[in-house]
C-alpha positions as CSV (number, residue, x, y, z in Angstrom):
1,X,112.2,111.6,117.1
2,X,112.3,110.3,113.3
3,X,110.9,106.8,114.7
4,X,108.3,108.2,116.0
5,X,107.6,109.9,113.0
6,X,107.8,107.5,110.6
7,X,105.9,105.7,112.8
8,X,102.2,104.2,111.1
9,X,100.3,103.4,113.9
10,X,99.2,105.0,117.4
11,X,101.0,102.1,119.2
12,X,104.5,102.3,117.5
13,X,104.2,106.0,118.2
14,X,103.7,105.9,122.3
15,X,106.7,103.2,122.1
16,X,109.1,105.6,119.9
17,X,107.6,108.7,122.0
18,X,108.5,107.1,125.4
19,X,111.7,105.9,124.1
20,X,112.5,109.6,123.1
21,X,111.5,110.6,126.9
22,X,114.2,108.4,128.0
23,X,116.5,110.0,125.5
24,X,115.6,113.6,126.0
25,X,113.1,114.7,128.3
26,X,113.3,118.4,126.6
27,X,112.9,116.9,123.4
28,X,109.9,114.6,124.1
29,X,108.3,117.9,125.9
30,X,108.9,120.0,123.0
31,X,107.6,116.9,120.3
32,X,104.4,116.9,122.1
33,X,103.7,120.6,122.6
34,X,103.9,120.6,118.6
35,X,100.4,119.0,117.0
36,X,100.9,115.2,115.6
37,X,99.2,115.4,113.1
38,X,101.5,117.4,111.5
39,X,104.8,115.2,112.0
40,X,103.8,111.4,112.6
41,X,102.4,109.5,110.2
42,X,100.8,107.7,113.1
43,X,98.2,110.6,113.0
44,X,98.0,111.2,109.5
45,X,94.5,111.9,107.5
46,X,94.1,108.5,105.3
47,X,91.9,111.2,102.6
48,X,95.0,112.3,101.2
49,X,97.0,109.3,100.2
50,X,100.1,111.0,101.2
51,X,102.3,109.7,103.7
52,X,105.5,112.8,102.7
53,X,106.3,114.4,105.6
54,X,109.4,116.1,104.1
55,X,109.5,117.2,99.8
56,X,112.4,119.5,99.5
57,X,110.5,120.8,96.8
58,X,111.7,124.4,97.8
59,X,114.9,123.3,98.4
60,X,115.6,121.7,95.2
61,X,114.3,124.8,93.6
62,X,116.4,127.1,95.3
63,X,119.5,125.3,94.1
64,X,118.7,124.8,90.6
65,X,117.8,129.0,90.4
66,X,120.8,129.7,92.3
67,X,122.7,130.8,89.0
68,X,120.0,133.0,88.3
69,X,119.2,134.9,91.9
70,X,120.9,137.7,91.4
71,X,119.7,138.7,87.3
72,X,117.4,141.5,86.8
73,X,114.0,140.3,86.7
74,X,113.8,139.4,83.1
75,X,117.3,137.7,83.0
76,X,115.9,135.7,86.3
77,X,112.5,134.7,84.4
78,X,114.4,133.1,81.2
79,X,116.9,131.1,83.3
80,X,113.6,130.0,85.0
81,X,111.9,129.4,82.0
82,X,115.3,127.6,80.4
83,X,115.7,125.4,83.6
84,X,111.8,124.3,83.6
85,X,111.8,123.4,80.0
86,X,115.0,121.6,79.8
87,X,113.8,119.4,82.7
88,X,110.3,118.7,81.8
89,X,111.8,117.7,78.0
90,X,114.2,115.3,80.3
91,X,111.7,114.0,82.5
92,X,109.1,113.6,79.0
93,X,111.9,111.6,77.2
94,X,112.0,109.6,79.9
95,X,108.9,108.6,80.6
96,X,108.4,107.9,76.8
97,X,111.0,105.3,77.1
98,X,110.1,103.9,80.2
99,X,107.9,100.7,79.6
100,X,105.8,100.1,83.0
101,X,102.6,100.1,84.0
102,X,103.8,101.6,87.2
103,X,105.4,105.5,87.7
104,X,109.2,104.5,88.3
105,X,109.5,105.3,91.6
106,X,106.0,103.4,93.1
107,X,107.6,100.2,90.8
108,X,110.6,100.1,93.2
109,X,108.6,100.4,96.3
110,X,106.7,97.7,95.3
111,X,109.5,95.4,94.5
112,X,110.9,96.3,98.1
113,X,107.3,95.7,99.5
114,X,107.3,92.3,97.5
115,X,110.9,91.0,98.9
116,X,109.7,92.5,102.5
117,X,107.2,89.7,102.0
118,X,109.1,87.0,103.7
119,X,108.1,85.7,106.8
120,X,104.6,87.1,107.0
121,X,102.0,84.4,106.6
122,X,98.3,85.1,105.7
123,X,95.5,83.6,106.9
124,X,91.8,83.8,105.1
125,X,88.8,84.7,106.9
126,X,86.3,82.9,104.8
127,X,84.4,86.0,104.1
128,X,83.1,85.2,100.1
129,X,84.8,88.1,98.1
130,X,88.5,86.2,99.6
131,X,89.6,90.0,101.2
132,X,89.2,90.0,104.4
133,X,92.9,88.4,106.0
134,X,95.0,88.5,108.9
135,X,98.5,88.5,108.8
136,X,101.1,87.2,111.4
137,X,104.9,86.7,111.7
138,X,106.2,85.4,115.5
139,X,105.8,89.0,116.4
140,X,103.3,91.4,114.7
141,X,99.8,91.1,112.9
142,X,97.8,92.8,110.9
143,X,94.5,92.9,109.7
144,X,94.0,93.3,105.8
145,X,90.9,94.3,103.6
146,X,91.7,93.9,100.2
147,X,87.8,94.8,98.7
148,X,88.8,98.5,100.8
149,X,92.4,98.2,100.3
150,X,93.4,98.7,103.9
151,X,95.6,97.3,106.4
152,X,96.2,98.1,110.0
153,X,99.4,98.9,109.3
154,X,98.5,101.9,107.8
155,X,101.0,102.2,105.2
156,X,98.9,101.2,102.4
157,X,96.0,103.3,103.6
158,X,98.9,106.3,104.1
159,X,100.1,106.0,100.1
160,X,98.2,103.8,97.9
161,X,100.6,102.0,97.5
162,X,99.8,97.9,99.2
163,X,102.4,97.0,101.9
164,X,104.1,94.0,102.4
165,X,101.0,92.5,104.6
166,X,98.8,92.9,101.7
167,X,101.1,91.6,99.4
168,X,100.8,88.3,101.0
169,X,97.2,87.8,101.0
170,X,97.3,88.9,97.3
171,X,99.3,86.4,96.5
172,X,97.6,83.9,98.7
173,X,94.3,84.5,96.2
174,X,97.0,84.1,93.4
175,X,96.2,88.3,92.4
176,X,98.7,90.7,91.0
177,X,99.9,93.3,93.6
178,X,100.1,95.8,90.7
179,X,96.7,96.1,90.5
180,X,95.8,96.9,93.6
181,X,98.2,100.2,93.4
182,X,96.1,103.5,93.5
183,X,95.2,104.6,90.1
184,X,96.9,108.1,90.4
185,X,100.4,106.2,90.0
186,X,99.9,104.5,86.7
């Protein structure tokens, strides 16, 4: 089930979906009774930019308040208010002595999408702006649009963020990756 939701693109999906039929017949059944769009990446909306399908936001909430659940209402609101504060002062203080260019978090995935380069090999498509690519290894390719920042992959199209695919060709024009990252993460 979690391949096929992590899955990017409608082909991967029917392969992990069909695999999960062999698994589980009850399980595939009630997978595609639920609407896709709301648990495979395969089917999500490129507008967002999101490619989450889990936060824990609530979650993590929930555990830091724990302490405070069962205050009287004014108790529960300071232990909020001491809880938010000290974290955004940590998170500030942070941030003021991190030195990227990139939010921490979108720096490590590109250094993973960077080493995940290996093996893919690009290959122009003479267009004049150098951005239009395909990309091969001996058992998948992708097509790659760097002027629209795409790639049939999905995964840069899903977060911002330029996959592995992408990567390559940018470094086949001899183009920092970094810049091509979505603005909202700098």
């Amino acid at each position: 089930m979690w391949i096929a939701a992590r899955a990017t693109t409608e082909p991967e999906f029917k392969k992990a979906m069909e695999n999960l039929k062999k698994l589980s017949e009850p399980a595939w059944k009630e997978m595609t009774e639920l609407a896709v769009g709301m648990w495979s990446r395969a089917r999500y909306s490129t507008y967002r930019f999101c490619d989450l399908q889990v936060n824990n936001k609530c979650e993590a909430f929930n555990s830091a308040i724990i302490e405070y659940r069962e205050y009287p209402i004014i108790s529960l609101f300071e232990g909020l208010k001491f809880y938010l504060t000290k974290r955004i002062v940590r998170l500030r203080d942070y941030m003021l002595r991190y030195e990227g260019d990139l939010c921490p978090k979108i720096a490590q995935i590109m250094e993973k999408n960077k080493k995940d380069v290996d093996g893919w090999s690009p290959n122009w498509h003479g267009d004049k702006d150098y951005s239009s690519f395909s990309v091969g290894n001996s058992i998948d390719k992708y097509v790659i649009s760097l002027k629209d920042k795409s790639c049939t992959c999905r995964k840069w199209d899903l977060s911002g963020i330029p996959c592995p695919h992408a990567i390559a060709c940018m470094w086949f024009n001899n183009q920092n990756p970094e810049e091509f990252v979505a603005h909202w993460y700098r």
